[in-house]
C-alpha positions as CSV (number, residue, x, y, z in Angstrom):
1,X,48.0,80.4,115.1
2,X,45.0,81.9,116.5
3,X,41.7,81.4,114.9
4,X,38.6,83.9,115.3
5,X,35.6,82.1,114.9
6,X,32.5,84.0,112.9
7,X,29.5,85.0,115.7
8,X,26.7,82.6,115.5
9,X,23.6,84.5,114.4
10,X,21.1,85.5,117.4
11,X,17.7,86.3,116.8
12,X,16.5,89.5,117.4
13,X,13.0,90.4,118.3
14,X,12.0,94.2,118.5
15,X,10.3,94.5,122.4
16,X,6.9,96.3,122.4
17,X,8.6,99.2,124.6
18,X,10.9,99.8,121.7
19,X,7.9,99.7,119.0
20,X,5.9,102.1,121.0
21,X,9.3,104.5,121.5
22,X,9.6,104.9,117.7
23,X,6.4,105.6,116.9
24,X,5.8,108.2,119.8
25,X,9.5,109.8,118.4
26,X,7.8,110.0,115.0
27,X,4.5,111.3,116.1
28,X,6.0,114.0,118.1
29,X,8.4,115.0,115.1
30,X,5.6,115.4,112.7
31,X,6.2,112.2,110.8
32,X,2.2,110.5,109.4
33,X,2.7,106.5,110.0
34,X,0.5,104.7,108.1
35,X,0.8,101.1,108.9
36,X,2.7,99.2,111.4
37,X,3.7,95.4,109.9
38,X,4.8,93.3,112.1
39,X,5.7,89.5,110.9
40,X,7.2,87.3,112.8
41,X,10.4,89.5,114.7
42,X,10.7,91.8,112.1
43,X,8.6,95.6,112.1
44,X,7.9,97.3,109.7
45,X,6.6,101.3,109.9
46,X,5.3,102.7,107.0
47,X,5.3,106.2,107.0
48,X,2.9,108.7,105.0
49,X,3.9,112.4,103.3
50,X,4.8,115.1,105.8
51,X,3.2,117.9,105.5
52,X,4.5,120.7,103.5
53,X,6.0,118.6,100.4
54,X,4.0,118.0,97.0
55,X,2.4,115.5,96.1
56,X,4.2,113.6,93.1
57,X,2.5,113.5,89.6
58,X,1.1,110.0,88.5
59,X,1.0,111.4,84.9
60,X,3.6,109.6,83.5
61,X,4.7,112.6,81.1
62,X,1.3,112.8,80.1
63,X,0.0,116.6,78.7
64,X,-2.8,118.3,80.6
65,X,-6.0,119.0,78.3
């Protein structure tokens, strides 16, 4: 009986070329990034609205005088 073993975890680091490829792709699509995060070897990219959508309401149902 042949037993397949689970892979042992590696640890993955996102290289600076591959940081910098993202955010170029986003900035020549159009896409706003407000903050990069990076902590330890994981990145984060927070991105802002695109242009062209509304803005939601933060009324919370609320009537307008």
């Amino acid at each position: 009986m042949s037993r397949t073993l689970a892979p042992e975890p590696r640890r993955l680091r996102a290289s600076r070329s591959a940081i910098q490829a993202a955010l170029a792709a986003m900035k020549a699509s159009g896409v706003p990034v407000d903050k990069v995060c990076v902590i330890g070897g994981h990145v984060e990219i927070h991105c802002g609205r695109v242009d062209g959508g509304t803005a939601p309401e933060k009324d919370e149902g609320l009537e307008k005088w």
